[in-house]
Kinemage of the C-alpha trace (Angstrom):
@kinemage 1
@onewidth
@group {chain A} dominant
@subgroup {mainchain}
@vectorlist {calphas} color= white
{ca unk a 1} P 96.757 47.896 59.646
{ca unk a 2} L 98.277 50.982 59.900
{ca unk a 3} L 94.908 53.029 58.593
{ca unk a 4} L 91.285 52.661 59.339
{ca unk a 5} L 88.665 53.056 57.372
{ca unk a 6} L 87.485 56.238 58.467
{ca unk a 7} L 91.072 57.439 57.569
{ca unk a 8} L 90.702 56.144 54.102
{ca unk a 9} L 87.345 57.778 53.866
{ca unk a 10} L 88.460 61.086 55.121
{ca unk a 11} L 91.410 61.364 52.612
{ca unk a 12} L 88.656 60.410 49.766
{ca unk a 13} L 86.422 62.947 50.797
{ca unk a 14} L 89.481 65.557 51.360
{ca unk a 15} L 90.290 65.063 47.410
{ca unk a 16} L 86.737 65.320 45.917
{ca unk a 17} L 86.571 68.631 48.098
{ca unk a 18} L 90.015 69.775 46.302
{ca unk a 19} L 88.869 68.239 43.011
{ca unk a 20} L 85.301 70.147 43.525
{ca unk a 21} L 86.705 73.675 44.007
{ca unk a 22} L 89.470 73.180 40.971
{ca unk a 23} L 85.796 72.041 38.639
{ca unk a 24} L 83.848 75.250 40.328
{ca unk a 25} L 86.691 77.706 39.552
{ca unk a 26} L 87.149 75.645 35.693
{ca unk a 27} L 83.568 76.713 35.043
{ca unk a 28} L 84.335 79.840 36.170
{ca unk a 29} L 86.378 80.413 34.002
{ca unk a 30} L 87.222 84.129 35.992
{ca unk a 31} L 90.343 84.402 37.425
{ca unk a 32} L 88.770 87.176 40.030
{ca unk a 33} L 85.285 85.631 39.614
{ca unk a 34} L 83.316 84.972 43.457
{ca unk a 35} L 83.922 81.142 43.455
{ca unk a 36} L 87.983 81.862 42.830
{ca unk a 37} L 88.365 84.037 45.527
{ca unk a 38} L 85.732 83.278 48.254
{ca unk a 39} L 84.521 79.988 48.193
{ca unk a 40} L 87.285 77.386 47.108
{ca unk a 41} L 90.003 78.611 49.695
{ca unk a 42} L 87.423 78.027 52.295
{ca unk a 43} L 87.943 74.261 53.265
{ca unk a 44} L 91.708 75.483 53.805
């Protein structure tokens, strides 16, 4: 198996935290708003 399981979870969690700051910055709905520029480029 080339994968474990705590790869697969990792790469789960790694999307819902991309997926979460996308939904944050949608209700936003500022392009310069706080959660565009501070908080979703911080996981990167």
């Amino acid at each position: 198996m080339p994968l474990e399981s705590i790869n697969y979870l990792m790469i789960v969690l790694a999307a819902l935290v991309i997926a979460g700051s996308y939904w944050g910055m949608y209700m936003e709905k500022s392009v310069d708003g706080v959660f565009a520029l501070f908080i979703s480029p911080s996981p990167l």
